[in-house]
C-alpha positions in Angstrom: 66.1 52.8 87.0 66.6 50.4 90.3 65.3 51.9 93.9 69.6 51.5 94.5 70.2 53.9 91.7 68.3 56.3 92.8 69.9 58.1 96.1 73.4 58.1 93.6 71.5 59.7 91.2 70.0 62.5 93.1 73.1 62.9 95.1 75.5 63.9 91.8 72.4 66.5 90.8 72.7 67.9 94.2 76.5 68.2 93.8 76.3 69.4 90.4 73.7 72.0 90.9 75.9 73.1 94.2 78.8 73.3 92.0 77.9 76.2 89.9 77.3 78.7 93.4 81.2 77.4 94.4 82.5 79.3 91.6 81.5 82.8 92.3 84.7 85.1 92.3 87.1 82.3 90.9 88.3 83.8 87.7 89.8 86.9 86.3 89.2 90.7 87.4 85.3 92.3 86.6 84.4 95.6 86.5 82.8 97.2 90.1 82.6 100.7 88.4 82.5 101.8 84.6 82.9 104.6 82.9 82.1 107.4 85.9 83.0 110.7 85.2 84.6 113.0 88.1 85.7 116.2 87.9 88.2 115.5 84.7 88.5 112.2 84.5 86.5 108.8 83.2 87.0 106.5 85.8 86.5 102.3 86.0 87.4 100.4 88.8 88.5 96.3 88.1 88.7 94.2 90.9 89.2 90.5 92.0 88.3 90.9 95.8 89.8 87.8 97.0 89.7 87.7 101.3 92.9 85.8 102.2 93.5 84.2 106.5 97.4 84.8 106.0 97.5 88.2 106.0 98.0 89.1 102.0 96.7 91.4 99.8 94.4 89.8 98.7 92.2 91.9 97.4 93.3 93.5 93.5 92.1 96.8 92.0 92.7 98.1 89.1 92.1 101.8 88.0 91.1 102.4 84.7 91.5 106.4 83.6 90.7 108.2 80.8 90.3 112.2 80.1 86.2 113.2 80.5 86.3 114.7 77.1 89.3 116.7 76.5 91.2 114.2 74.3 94.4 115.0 76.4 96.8 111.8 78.1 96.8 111.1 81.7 99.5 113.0 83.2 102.5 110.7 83.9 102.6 112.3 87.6 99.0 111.3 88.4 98.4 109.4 91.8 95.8 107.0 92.5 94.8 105.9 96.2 92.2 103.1 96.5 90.6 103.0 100.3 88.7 99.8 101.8 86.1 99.4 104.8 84.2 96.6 105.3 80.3 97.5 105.0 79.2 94.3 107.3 81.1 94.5 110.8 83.8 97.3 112.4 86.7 97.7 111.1 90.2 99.5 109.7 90.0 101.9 106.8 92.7 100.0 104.5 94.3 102.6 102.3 96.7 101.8 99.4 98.7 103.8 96.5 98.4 102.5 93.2 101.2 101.9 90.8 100.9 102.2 86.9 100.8 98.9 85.1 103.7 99.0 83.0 104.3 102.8 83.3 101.3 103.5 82.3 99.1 106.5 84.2 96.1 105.6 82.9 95.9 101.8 84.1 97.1 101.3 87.7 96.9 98.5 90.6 96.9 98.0 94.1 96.4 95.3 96.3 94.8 95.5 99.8 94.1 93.2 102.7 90.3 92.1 102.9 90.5 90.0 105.9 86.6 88.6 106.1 84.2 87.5 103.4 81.6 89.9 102.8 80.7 93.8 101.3 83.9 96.3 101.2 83.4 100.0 100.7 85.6 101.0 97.8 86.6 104.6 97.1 89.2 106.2 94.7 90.6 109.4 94.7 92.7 110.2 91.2 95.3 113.9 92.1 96.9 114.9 88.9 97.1 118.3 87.0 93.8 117.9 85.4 92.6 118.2 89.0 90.9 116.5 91.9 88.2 113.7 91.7 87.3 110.8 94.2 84.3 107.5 93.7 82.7 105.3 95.5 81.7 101.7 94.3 81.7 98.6 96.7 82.8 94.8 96.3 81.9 91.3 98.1 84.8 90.1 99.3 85.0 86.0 98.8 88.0 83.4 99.5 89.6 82.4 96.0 87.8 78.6 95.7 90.7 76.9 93.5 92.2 75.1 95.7 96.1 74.2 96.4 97.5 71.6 94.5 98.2 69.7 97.4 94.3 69.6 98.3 93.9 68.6 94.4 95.6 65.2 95.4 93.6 64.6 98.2 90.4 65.2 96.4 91.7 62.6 93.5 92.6 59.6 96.3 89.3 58.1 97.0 88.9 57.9 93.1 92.0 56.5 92.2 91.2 54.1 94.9 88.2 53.2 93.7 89.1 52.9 90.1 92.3 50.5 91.6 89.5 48.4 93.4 87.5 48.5 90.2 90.3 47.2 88.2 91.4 44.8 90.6 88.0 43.2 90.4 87.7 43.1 86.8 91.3 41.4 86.7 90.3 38.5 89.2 87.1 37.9 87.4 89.2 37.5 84.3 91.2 34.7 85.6 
């Protein structure tokens, strides 16, 4: 390898090894709680804390119930409330009312505003007539990294550019 080839080559490695911490909360829901029982219930918490600077709910939970070992359904009537508070700085409890997913009592969702990257305290309280139960579990908040479509173009220029130049210089070489 030339002395020229070098700096290129440790520069991609850099970027490539850089590239895998960029994608840490890009993707679809994970689990932040599994299988806790309270009071009646099994309870798992899935989230995708995303922290948005526009002001929406950015940050997705999903409640997961099932019955701690009486084999009965959720009740249809059951109500789920997810509450937020950042861990790092002051700040607002944030509290929110899940809805079922599809009708159904035993999966439900809210979304909440997490404003600032960092650790959220996360605790659910399930209310139905198999009684009372509330959990704690906490989530790192992070700004969704796949960027706009818009930015996508951007990103692409100086590479189309340089494969244009490229080509360009092949062509006139030709002739």
């Amino acid at each position: 390898m030339t002395a020229g080839r070098s700096p290129f080559v440790i520069l991609v490695t850099a970027a490539l090894l850089s590239a895998e911490s960029l994608t840490a909360h890009s993707g679809p829901p994970f689990p932040i709680l599994s299988n806790r029982i309270a009071g009646g219930y099994d309870i798992s918490i899935w989230s995708d804390p995303d922290t948005t600077d526009d002001g929406s709910p950015g940050g997705q939970f999903w409640v997961v119930l099932k019955t701690a070992g009486r084999g009965a359904a959720i009740p249809a009537a059951t109500v789920v409330t997810v509450a937020i508070r950042p861990l790092d700085r002051e700040g607002p409890t944030l509290t929110g009312r899940a809805v079922p997913v599809n009708g159904a009592a035993d999966n439900q969702f809210v979304a909440l505003l997490m404003d600032h990257e960092g650790p959220f305290g996360v605790r659910v309280t399930v209310d139905s007539s198999l009684g009372r139960a509330e959990v704690e579990s906490r989530a790192e908040a992070t700004y969704d990294l796949r960027p706009s479509r818009g930015l996508i173009v951007i990103y692409l220029l100086p590479f189309v550019a340089v494969g244009v130049l490229w080509m360009k210089a092949l062509w006139r070489r030709r002739h």
